[in-house]
N, C-alpha and C positions, 0 to 999 in steps of 0.2 A: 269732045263729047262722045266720039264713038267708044274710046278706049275709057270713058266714066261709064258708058251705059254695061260695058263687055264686063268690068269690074263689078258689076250690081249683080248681071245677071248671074255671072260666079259664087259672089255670095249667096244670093238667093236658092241655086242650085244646092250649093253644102249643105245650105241651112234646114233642106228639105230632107238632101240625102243621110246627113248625119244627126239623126233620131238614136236614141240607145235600142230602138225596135228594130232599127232595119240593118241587115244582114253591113251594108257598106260602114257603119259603123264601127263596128268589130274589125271588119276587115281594113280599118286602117288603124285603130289604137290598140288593137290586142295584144298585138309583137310586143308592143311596147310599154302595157300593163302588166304581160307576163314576166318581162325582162326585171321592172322595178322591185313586183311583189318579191321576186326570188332568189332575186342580188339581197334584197333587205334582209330576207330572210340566214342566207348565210351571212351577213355581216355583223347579225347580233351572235350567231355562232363564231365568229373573227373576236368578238369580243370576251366571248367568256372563258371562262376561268376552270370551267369543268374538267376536269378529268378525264371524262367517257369521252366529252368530243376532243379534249387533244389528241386523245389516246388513235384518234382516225384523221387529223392534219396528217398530210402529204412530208413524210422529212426524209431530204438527201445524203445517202453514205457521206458525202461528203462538201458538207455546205460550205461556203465561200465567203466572207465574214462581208469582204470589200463590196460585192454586187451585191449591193441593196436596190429597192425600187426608188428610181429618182424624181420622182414627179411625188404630189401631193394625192389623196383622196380627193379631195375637192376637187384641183385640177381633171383629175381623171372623170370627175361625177359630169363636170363641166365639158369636158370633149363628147362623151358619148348624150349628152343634152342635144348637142351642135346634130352630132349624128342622126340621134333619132327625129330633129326636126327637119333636117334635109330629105330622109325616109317620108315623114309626115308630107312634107310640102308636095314631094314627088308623087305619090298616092294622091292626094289632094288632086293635083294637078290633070292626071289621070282620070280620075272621077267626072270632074268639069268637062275633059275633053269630050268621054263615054260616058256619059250618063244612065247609061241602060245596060252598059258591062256586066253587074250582075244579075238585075232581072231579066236579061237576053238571055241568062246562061242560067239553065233554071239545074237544079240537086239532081244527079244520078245515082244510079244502086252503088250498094256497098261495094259488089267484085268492082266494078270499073272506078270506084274512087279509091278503091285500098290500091288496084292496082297502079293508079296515076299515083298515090301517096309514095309507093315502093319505088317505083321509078323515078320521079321526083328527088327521093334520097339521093340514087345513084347521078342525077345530073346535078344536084348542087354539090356533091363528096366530089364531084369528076373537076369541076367547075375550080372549087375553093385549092383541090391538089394543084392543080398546075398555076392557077394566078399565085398564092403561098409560098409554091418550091420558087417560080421565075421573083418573086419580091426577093429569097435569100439567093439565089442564083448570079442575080443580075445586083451588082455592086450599087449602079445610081438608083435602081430601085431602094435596094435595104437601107439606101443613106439617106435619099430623100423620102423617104415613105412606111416600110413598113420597119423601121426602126425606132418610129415612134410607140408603135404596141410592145416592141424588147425592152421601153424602158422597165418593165413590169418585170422582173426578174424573179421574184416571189407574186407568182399570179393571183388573183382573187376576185369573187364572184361580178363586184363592180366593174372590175376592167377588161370583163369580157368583148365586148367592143370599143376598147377604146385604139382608135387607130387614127391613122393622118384620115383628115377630111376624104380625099380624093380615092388612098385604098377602099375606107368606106364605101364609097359611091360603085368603085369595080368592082369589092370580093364580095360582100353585102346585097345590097341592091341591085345592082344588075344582076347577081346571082341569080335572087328570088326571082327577078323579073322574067328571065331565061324558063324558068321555071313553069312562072306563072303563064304564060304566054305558050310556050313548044308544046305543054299536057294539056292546053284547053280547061285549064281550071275552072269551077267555080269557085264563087267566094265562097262559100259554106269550106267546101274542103280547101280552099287558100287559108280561112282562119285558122284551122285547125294545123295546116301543114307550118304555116308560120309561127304558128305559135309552139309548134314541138321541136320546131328547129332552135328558137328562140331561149326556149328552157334547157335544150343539151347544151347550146354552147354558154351559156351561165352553168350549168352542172361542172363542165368541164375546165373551167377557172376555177370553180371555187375552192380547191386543194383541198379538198377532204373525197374519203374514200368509208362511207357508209358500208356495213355488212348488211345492209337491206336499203337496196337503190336499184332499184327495177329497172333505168334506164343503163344503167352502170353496168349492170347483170348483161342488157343483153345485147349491146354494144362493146366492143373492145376498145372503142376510142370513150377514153374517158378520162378525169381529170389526172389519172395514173398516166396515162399515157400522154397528155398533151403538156403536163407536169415537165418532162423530160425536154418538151422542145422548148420550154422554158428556162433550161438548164444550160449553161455554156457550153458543156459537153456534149448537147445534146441539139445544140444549136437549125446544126442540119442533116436534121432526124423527126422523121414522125410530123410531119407536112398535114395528112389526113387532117380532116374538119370536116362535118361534126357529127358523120356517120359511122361510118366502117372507115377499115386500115387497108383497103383491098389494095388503094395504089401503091402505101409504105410499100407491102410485100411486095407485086409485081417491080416496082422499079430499086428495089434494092434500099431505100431511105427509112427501114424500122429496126427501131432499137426499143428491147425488153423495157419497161418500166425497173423491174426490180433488178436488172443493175446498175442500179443510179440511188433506189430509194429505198427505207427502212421498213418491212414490214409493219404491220399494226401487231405480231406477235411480238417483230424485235422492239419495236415502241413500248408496250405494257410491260413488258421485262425491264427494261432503261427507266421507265415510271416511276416502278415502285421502287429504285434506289436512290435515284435521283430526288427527288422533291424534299426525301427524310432520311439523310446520311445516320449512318448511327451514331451514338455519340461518343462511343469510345475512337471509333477512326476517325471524327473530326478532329476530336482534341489533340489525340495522338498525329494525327496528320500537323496540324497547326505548330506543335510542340517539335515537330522533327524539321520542317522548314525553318521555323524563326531560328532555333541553335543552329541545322546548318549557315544563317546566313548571318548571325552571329558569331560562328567561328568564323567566317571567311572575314568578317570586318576586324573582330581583334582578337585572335586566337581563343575564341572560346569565354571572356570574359566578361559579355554582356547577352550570350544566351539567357539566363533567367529574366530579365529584364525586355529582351524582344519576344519570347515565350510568352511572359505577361501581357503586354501589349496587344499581342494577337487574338489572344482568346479575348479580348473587349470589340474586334469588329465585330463589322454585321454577321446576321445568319448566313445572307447571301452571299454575302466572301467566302465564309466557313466552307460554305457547299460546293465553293466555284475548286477553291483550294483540295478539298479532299477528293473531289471528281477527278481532277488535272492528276495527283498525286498517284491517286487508283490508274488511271488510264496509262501514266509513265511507269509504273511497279515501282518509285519511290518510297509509299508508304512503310510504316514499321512493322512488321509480325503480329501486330495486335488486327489486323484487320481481319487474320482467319476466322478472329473468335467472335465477330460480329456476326450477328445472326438475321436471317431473310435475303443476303447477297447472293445473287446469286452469278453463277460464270459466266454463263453465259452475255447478263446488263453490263458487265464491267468491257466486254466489249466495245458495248456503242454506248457508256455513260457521256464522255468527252462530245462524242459526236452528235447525239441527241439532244443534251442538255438546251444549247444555245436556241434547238428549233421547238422543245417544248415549251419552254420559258417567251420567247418573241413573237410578241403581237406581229399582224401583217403592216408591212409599211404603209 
């Protein structure tokens, strides 16, 4: 009876406190309104087909065919569900114990909440470096734990949290908690703080790199940067989450973005060759394979015949084939005479092609 009456009165308690008017409201769904609205939001950009926005997808000098992401979208939508209900419950939980947590703690001025805001950054950035580096540090941590977030090898906006249950509960939650609790928060500035922590670390999965992203601007850690630690080479590198890089620098763990990843000039240049080969160097490309590998079959006497054949694949062959050809200097002398190539694309054609063209796993 007691534990049915303590059950009623809980519910009753929420039922009061969790009104869309009152401050506890927000401050337990917001994180994770914020989180939904703006994972959705770059996932229709994952999906399109645009130009302008590949042209600012995140792509590696030198991408790795074999590390794909191994898990599912779904799968992944489904772990961070897990998560943000275990967040939910523990808030929840919270609420019932202090019922008066934020009406006790009534709004202060600006200077002393900007300043708890500031400081705040520096104890969750301090917090998430050192649980992060000891997760790749310590062997049975990264095997049983945070190598569930590595399976994401190609990051994106949804699997901004997805991590084992339990990392959750330490580099997450307790985080915030440390947080919320050591600066004397109110909820008013806890909605606010959690919610813009909330939106960086979704910014900083979502592998694009916006020329107008105010948060991007004026932060260093940003999807450029956390990009890299998603990169095999880059493995154990760039730790920081999801403020500043202050610890990469002091303890020696940062590594440049851009030597790992393509410009968005060298992308636009790769662009415009890549998508619309000319068609003098496809054909000509197409026509100098099939004879070489027609002479190697019978000295030359069914070149005409694998020559024909070829020009009937796909476009998408044609492209793959003349890209490959350009990038080895294969191609025949007719390619100087194509016009809009330029020297610089023929560079990174090979290298780019695979990362403009593929959807995220």
């Amino acid at each position: 009876m007691e534990l049915q009456r303590l059950m009623w009165n809980s519910i009753g308690t929420l039922g009061e406190l969790l009104r869309p008017h009152r401050v506890e409201f927000w401050f337990a769904l917001s994180p994770v309104f914020t989180y939904w609205l703006l994972a959705g939001f770059y996932d229709l950009l994952d999906h399109s087909s645009s130009t302008f926005v590949a042209k600012y997808r995140i792509a590696r000098r030198e991408p790795e065919p074999g590390r794909v992401n191994r898990v599912s979208r779904a799968h992944v939508c489904q772990r961070v569900l897990l998560q943000h209900g275990m967040q939910l419950v523990a808030t929840l939980a919270a609420l019932v114990l202090d019922p008066q947590q934020c009406s006790a703690n009534p709004p202060v001025g600006w200077v002393r909440a900007g300043l708890q805001f500031l400081i705040g950054m520096f104890i969750m950035d301090t917090w998430q470096y050192w649980i992060h580096r000891a997760m790749h540090t310590s062997r049975f941590m990264y095997k049983h734990f945070h190598s569930t977030h590595h399976q994401l090898w190609n990051p994106y906006a949804f699997g901004a949290l997805y991590n084992h249950p339990l990392e959750a509960l330490l580099l997450d939650t307790l985080g915030a908690t440390i947080c919320f609790f050591s600066l004397n928060m109110t909820c008013q500035l806890a909605v606010g703080f959690f919610c813009f922590s909330t939106a960086k670390t979704v910014l900083d999965h979502s592998n694009y790199r916006f020329p107008l992203n105010p948060l991007h601007d004026m932060f260093p850690n940003s999807a450029a940067y956390h990009d890299v630690h998603h990169d095999f080479h880059g493995l154990k590198a760039n730790y920081s989450q999801p403020f500043f890089i202050m610890w990469d620098l002091i303890m020696g763990t940062y590594m440049d973005p851009r030597s790992l990843q393509l410009s968005p000039e060298e992308l636009a240049a790769a662009a415009a060759v890549v998508p619309k080969p000319a068609p003098a160097i496809q054909d000509a490309a197409l026509n100098h394979e099939a004879a070489a590998s027609a002479a190697k079959a019978d000295g030359g006497a069914a070149a005409p015949a694998a020559a024909a054949g070829g020009s009937s694949g796909s476009s998408n062959r044609s492209s793959t084939d003349a890209a490959h050809l350009q990038a080895e200097g294969e191609a025949p002398p007719v390619q100087e005479e194509a016009e809009g190539v330029d020297g610089q694309a023929d560079k990174y054609v090979g290298k780019v092609r695979s990362r403009l063209h593929r959807s995220h796993a």
